[in-house]
Biotite code that builds the C-alpha atoms (Angstrom):
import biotite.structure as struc

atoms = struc.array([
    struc.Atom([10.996, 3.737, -16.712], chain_id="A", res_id=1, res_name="UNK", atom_name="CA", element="C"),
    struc.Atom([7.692, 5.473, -17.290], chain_id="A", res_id=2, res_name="UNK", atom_name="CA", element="C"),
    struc.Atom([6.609, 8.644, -16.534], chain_id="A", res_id=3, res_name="UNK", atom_name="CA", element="C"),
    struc.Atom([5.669, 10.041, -13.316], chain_id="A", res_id=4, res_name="UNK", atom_name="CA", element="C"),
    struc.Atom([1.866, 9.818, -13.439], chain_id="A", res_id=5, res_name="UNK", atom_name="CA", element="C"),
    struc.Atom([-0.559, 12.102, -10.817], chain_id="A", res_id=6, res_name="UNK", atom_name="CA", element="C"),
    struc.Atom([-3.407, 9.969, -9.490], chain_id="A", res_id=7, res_name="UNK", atom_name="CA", element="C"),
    struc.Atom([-6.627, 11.786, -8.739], chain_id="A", res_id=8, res_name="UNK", atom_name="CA", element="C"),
    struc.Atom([-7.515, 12.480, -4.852], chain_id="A", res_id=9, res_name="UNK", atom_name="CA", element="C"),
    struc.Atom([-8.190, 9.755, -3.129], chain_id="A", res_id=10, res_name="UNK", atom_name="CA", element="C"),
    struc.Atom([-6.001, 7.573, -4.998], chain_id="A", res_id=11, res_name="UNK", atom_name="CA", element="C"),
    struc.Atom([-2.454, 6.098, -4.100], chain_id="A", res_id=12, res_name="UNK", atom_name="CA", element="C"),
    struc.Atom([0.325, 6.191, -6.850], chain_id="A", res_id=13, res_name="UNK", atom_name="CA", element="C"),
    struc.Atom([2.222, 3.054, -7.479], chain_id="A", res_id=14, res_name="UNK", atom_name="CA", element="C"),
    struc.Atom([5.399, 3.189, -7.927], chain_id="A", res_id=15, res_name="UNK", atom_name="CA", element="C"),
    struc.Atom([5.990, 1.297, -11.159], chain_id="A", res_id=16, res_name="UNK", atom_name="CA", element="C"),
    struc.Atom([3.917, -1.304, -12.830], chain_id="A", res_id=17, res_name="UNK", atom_name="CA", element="C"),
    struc.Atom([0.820, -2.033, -15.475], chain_id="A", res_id=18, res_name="UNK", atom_name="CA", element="C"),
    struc.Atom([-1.083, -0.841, -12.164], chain_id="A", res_id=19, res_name="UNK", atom_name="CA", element="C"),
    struc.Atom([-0.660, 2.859, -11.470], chain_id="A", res_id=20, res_name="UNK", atom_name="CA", element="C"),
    struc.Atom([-3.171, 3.715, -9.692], chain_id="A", res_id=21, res_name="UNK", atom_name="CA", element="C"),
    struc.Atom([-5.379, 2.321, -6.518], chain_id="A", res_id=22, res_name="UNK", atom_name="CA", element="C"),
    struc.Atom([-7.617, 3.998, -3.804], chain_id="A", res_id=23, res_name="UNK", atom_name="CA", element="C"),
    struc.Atom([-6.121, 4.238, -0.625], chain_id="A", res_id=24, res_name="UNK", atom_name="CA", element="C"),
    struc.Atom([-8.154, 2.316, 1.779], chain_id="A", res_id=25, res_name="UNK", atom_name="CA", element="C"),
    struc.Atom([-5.613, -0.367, -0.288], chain_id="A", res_id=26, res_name="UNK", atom_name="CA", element="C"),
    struc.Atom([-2.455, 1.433, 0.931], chain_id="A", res_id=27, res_name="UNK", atom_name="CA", element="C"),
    struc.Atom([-0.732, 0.027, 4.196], chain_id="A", res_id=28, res_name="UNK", atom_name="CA", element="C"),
    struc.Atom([-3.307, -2.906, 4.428], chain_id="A", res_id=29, res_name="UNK", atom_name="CA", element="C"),
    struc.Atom([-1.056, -5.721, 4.548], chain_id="A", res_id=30, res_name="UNK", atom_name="CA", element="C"),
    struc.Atom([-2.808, -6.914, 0.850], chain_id="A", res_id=31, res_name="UNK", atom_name="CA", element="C"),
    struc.Atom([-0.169, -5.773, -2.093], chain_id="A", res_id=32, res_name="UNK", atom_name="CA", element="C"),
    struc.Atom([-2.193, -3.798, -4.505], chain_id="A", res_id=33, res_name="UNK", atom_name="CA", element="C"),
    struc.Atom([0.457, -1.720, -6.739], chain_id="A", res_id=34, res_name="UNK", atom_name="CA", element="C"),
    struc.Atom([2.352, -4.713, -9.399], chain_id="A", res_id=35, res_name="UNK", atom_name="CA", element="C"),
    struc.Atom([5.481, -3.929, -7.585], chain_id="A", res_id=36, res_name="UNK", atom_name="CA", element="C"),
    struc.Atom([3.877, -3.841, -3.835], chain_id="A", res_id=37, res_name="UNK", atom_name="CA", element="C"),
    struc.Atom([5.016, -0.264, -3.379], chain_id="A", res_id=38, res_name="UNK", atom_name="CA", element="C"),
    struc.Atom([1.728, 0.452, -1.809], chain_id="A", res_id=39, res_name="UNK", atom_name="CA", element="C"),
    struc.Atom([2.632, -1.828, 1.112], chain_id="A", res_id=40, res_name="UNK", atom_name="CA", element="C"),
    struc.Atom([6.328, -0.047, 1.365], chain_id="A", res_id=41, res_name="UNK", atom_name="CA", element="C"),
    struc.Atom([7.421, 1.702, 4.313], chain_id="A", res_id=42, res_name="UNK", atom_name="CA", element="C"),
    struc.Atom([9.022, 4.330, 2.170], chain_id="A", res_id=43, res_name="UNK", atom_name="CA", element="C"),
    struc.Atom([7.064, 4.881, -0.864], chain_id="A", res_id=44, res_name="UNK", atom_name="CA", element="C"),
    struc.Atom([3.503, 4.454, 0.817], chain_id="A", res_id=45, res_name="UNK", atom_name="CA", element="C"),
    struc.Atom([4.499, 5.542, 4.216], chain_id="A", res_id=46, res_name="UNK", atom_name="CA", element="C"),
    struc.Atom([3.332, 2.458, 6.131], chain_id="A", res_id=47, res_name="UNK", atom_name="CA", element="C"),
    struc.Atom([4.768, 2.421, 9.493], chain_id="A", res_id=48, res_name="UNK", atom_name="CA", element="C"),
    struc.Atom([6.006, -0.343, 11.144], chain_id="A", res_id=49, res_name="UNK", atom_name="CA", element="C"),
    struc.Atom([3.778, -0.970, 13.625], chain_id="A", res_id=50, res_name="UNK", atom_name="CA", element="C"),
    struc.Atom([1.722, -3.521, 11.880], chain_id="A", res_id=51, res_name="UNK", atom_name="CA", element="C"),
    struc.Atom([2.927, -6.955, 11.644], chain_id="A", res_id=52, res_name="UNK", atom_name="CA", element="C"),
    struc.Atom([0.462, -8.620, 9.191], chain_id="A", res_id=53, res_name="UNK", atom_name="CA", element="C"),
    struc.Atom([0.258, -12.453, 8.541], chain_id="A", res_id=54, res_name="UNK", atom_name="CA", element="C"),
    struc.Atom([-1.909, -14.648, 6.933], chain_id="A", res_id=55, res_name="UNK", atom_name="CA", element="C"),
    struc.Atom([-4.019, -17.748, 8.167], chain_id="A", res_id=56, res_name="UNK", atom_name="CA", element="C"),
    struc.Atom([-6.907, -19.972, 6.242], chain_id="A", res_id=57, res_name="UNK", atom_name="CA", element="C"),
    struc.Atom([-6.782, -16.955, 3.884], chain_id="A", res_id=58, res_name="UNK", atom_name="CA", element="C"),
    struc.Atom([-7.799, -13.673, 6.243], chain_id="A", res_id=59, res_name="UNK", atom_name="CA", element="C"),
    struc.Atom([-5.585, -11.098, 6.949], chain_id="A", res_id=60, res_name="UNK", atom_name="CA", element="C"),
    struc.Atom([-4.469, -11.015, 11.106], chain_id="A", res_id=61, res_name="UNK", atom_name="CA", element="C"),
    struc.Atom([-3.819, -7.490, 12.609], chain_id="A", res_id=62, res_name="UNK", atom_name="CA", element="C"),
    struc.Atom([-1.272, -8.420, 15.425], chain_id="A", res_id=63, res_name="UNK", atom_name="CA", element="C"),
    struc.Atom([-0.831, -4.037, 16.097], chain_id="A", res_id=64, res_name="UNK", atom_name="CA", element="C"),
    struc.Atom([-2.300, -0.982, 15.362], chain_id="A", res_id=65, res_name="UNK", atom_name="CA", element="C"),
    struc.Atom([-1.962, 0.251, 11.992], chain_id="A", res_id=66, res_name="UNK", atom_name="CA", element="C"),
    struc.Atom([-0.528, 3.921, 11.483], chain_id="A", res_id=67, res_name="UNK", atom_name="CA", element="C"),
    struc.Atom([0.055, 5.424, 8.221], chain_id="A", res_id=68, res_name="UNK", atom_name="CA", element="C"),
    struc.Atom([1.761, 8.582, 7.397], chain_id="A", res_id=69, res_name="UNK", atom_name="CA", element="C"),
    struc.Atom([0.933, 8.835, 4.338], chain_id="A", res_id=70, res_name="UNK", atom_name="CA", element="C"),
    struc.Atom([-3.435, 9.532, 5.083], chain_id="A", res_id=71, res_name="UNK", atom_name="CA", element="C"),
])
C-alpha cells in the first residue's frame, strides 16, 4: 500500500500502481492509463456507464455518449 499521493490540477490520481499520475483528457476514454486501470473505473474515476467502448483494426469505437462525473 503506498501513500495517498495529490496530483496537481489537471491531473487524474491512479489508484495504485508505478503510474500515479495522468492528465485527464486520459480518464473515462475507454484507453487504460493508470497500471491498475482505475482511471477507466466507474467508481474511482467516475466514468459513467453510458459509453460502451470496443476496439476494431486498433481505433477506439464510441457506440454512446460519454459522460463523466468526475470533470
Amino acid at each position: 500500500m503506498r501513500l495517498f499521493q495529490k496530483c496537481p490540477k489537471g491531473f487524474f490520481t491512479c489508484k495504485k500502481g508505478k503510474i500515479t499520475c495522468i492528465q485527464t483528457e486520459f480518464v473515462c476514454d475507454c484507453s487504460p492509463d493508470c497500471d491498475d486501470s482505475s482511471d477507466e473505473d466507474k467508481t474511482w474515476a467516475g466514468c459513467a456507464m453510458q459509453m460502451k467502448c470496443s476496439s476494431a483494426a486498433g481505433m477506439l469505437l464510441y457506440h454512446t455518449k460519454h459522460v463523466s462525473k468526475r470533470h
